[in-house]
C-alpha positions, 0 to 999 in steps of 0.5 A, a space after each residue: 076863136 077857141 071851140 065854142 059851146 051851142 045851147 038852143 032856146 025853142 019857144 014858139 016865135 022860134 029858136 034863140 041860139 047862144 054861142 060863147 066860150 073863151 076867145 084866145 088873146 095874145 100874151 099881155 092881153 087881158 083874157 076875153 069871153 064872148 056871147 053871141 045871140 041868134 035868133 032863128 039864124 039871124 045874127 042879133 048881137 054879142 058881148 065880149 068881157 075883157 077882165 082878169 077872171 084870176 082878179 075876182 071882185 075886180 071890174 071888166 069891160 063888157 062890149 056889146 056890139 048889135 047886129 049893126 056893128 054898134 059898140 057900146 061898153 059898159 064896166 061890170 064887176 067880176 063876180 
């Protein structure tokens, strides 16, 4: 994984944590970018967008992955 950023959310339940950045792929690899969520240190879920951002307009596959390791994937378009 590349250097992530950290933004926290304090509310009054407690304190959501998002990590996300660019994760290093291989060569001939789609690029990916990752989203984790915390809460209060729990490990919630993440989501990470498989797609050309050089394609703009173009669909990618987002996977989003629970805190039980469950995978779904859904297509978005690139914006």
């Amino acid at each position: 994984m590349d250097e992530f950023k950290t933004h926290n959310i304090k509310t009054r339940f407690g304190t959501f944590t998002l990590e996300y950045g660019e994760c290093t792929t291989a060569p001939g690899y789609k690029p990916e970018y990752m989203v984790e969520l915390k809460f209060n240190d729990t490990y919630l879920g993440h989501t990470i967008i498989v797609g050309d951002p050089r394609d703009m307009g173009s669909e990618a596959i987002a996977k989003v992955f629970n805190n039980n390791q469950d995978r779904s994937e859904v297509s978005v378009r690139l914006a």
